[in-house]
C-alpha positions as CSV (number, residue, x, y, z in Angstrom):
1,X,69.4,108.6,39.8
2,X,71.3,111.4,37.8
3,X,74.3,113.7,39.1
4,X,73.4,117.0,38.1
5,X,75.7,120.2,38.5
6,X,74.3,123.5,37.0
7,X,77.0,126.1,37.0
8,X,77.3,129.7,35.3
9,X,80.2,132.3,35.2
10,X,79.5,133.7,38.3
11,X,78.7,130.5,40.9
12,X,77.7,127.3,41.1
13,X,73.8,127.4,40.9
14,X,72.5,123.6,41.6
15,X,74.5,120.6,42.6
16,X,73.0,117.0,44.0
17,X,70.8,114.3,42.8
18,X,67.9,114.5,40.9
19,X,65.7,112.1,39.3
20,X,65.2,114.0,35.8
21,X,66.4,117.0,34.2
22,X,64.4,119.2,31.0
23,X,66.0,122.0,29.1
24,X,65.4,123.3,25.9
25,X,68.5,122.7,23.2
26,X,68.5,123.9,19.6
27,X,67.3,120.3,18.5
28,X,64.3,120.6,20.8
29,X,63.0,120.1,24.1
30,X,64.7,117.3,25.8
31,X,63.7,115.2,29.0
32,X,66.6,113.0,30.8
33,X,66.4,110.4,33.2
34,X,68.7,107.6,34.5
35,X,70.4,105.7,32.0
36,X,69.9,108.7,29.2
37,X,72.3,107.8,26.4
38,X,75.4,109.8,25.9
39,X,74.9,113.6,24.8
40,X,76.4,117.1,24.0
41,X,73.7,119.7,23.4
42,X,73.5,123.8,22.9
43,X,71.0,125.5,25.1
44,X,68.7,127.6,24.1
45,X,67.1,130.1,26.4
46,X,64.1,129.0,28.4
47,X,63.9,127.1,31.4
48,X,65.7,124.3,32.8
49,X,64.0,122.0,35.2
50,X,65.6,120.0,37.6
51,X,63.6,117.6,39.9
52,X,65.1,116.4,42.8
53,X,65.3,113.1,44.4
54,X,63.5,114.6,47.5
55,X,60.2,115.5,45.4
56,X,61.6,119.2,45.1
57,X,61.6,120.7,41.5
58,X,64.1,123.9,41.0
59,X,63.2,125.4,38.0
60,X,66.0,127.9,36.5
61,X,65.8,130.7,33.4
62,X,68.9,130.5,31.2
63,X,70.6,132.5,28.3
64,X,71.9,129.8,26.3
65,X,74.9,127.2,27.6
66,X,75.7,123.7,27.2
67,X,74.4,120.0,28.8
68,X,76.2,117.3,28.7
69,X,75.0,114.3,29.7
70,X,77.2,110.7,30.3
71,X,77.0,107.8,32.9
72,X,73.9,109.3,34.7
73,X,76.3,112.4,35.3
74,X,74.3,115.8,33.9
75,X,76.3,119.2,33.3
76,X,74.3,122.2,32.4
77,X,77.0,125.3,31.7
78,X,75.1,128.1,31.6
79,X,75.9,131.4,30.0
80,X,73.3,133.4,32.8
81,X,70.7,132.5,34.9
82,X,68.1,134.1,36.8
């Protein structure tokens, strides 16, 4: 299971436990599940795509940001979202 906070300037959008995570990065679409190997990438905008580890999928539209992504812990730093 992945720890995944998505936060922008303003709030704190999405914060629990998810089993995956997609976003779109300047390198390409990426998918992440448990176990994902170490990573820093630059969103892009599009959607990120968070589904929960209660079958619920929260899908968000962001203006570019960060991920990061180390020891099953994901942080997506939005610039906006809505």
């Amino acid at each position: 299971m992945l720890k995944v906070e998505l936060v922008s300037p303003e709030k704190k959008v999405w914060s629990g436990e998810a089993v995956s995570v997609s976003a779109r990065t300047l390198e390409g679409d990426l998918g992440i599940l448990t176990d994902h190997a170490p990573l820093l990438g630059v969103l892009v905008d599009g959607k990120v795509v968070i589904k929960g580890t209660d079958g619920s999928v929260s899908e968000f539209n962001v203006n570019g940001g960060f991920l990061s992504v180390s020891n099953n812990r994901v942080s997506i730093l939005a610039e906006a979202t809505n």
